[in-house]
C-alpha positions, 0 to 999 in steps of 0.5 A, spaced: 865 730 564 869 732 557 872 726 558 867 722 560 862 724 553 868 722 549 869 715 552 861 715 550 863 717 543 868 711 542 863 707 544 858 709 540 863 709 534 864 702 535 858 699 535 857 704 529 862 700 525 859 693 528 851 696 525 854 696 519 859 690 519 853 686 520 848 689 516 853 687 511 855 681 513 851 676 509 854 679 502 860 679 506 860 672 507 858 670 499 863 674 497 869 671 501 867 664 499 871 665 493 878 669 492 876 671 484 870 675 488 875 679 494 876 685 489 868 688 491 870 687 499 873 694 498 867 697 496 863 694 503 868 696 507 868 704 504 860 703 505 862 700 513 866 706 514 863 711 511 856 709 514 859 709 520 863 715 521 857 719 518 853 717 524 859 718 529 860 726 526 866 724 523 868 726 516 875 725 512 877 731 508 881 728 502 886 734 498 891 731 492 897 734 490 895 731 483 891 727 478 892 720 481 892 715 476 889 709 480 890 704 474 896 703 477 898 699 482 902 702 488 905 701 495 901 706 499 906 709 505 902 714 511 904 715 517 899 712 524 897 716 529 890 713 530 885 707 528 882 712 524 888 712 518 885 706 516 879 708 514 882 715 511 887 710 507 881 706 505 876 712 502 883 716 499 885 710 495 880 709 489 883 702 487 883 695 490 888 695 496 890 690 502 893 693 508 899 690 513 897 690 519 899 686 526 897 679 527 893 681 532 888 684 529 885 678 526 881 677 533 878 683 532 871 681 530 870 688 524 878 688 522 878 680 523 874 679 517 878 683 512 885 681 515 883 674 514 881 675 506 883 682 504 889 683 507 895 681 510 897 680 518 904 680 520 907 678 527 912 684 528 917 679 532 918 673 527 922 674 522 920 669 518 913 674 519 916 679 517 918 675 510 912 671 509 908 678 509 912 682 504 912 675 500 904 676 499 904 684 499 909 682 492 903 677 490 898 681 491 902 687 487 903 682 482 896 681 480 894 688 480 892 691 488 896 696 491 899 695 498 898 700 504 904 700 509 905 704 515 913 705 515 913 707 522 910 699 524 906 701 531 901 707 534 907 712 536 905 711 545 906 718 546 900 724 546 901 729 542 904 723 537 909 725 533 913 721 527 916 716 528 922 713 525 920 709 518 923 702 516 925 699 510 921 693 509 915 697 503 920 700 500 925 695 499 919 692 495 917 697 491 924 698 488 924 691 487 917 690 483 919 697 480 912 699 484 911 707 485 911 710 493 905 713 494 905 718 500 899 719 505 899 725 510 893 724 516 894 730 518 889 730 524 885 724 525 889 723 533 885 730 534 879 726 533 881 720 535 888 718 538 890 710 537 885 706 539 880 711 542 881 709 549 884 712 553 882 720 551 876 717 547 874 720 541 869 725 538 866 728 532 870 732 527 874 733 520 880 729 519 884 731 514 887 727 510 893 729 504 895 725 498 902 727 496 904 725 488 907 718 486 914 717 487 917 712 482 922 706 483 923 704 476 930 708 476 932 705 482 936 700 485 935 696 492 941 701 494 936 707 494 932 703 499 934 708 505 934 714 500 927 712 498 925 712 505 928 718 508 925 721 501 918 719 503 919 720 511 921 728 509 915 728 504 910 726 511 914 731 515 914 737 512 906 736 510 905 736 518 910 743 519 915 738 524 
């Protein structure tokens, strides 16, 4: 039966976040006609997550280390055990920003309108993908919009989820564009809603979401890539206690 209420509550959620995807998709549809515009995407997609989360009992709790100065630009690195970070990321980060993410979700009739303007898709098994995707996320940190990398790639398939490894892709590309790393730890949102909400379902609750300081790159060289890495890896660790 427990289990059977939180399917209930997935599905609620899922259509939640369909509600507010359409009410908005006259604006939405204005605004993608032209890239100048993509800048106020962002805000719509704070008020689909926010509304529909706010329906669902689901609220985000956000702890910084520090003032964040959110006229920079920033490579954003957190860990992903639930579809949820997305929107925890998105309400965490007070400037423009893109997300990669898998080619996959470009089918999706929520995500797939921001993954086919805003942000970028990436097929995890081409290569040539991969470099495709890095070389827009260096565009777009170029012009000013931070980047939200998950290093771990994937929704570790194991429950509880525990960190999994990180690869270099974000961080070779911080170094190079001199960009800092900003690390975010979702401390609990797999206990409200674990990967896609599928299989346990969801329910209402409080994510806690923490924003650690800025790692700055500009002293570093493409052989500190792994060092920066393990840095940030460690920073993610220690704030979840494994």
């Amino acid at each position: 039966m427990k289990i059977l209420l939180k399917r209930i509550h997935t599905q609620f959620y899922r259509y939640s976040v369909a509600f507010f995807f359409l009410l908005v998709w006259p604006v939405l549809f204005y605004l993608s006609r032209r890239t100048e515009r993509y800048k106020y995407i962002n805000g719509f997609r704070r008020f689909i997550i926010k509304s529909s989360t706010l329906v669902s009992g689901i609220f985000f709790r956000v702890k910084y280390e520090g003032q964040i100065d959110w006229s920079r630009t920033y490579i954003i690195c957190g860990n992903h055990t639930s579809n949820l970070d997305i929107s925890a990321i998105c309400i965490a980060a007070k400037n423009n920003h893109s997300f990669i993410g898998k080619e996959e979700l470009r089918e999706n009739i929520v995500l797939g309108f921001f993954f086919r303007t805003i942000d970028i898709t990436v097929n995890r098994d081409s290569k040539i993908s991969s470099f495709k995707a890095f070389k827009k996320a260096g565009e777009k940190l170029k012009d000013g919009v931070s980047v939200v990398i998950f290093p771990e790639a994937t929704i570790p398939l194991e429950y509880p989820p525990k960190l999994g490894t990180f690869k270099n892709g974000a961080f070779r590309l911080a170094i190079e564009l001199k960009v800092p790393v900003l690390p975010v730890t979702s401390l609990n949102t797999w206990k409200v809603l674990w990967n896609t909400g599928s299989k346990y379902g969801s329910r209402p609750g409080i994510c806690d979401i923490f924003v650690h300081k800025p790692i700055e790159t500009a002293h570093l060289t493409l052989d500190d890539a792994d060092a920066l890495r393990d840095e940030v890896y460690e920073v993610i660790k220690q704030k979840l206690g494994v």
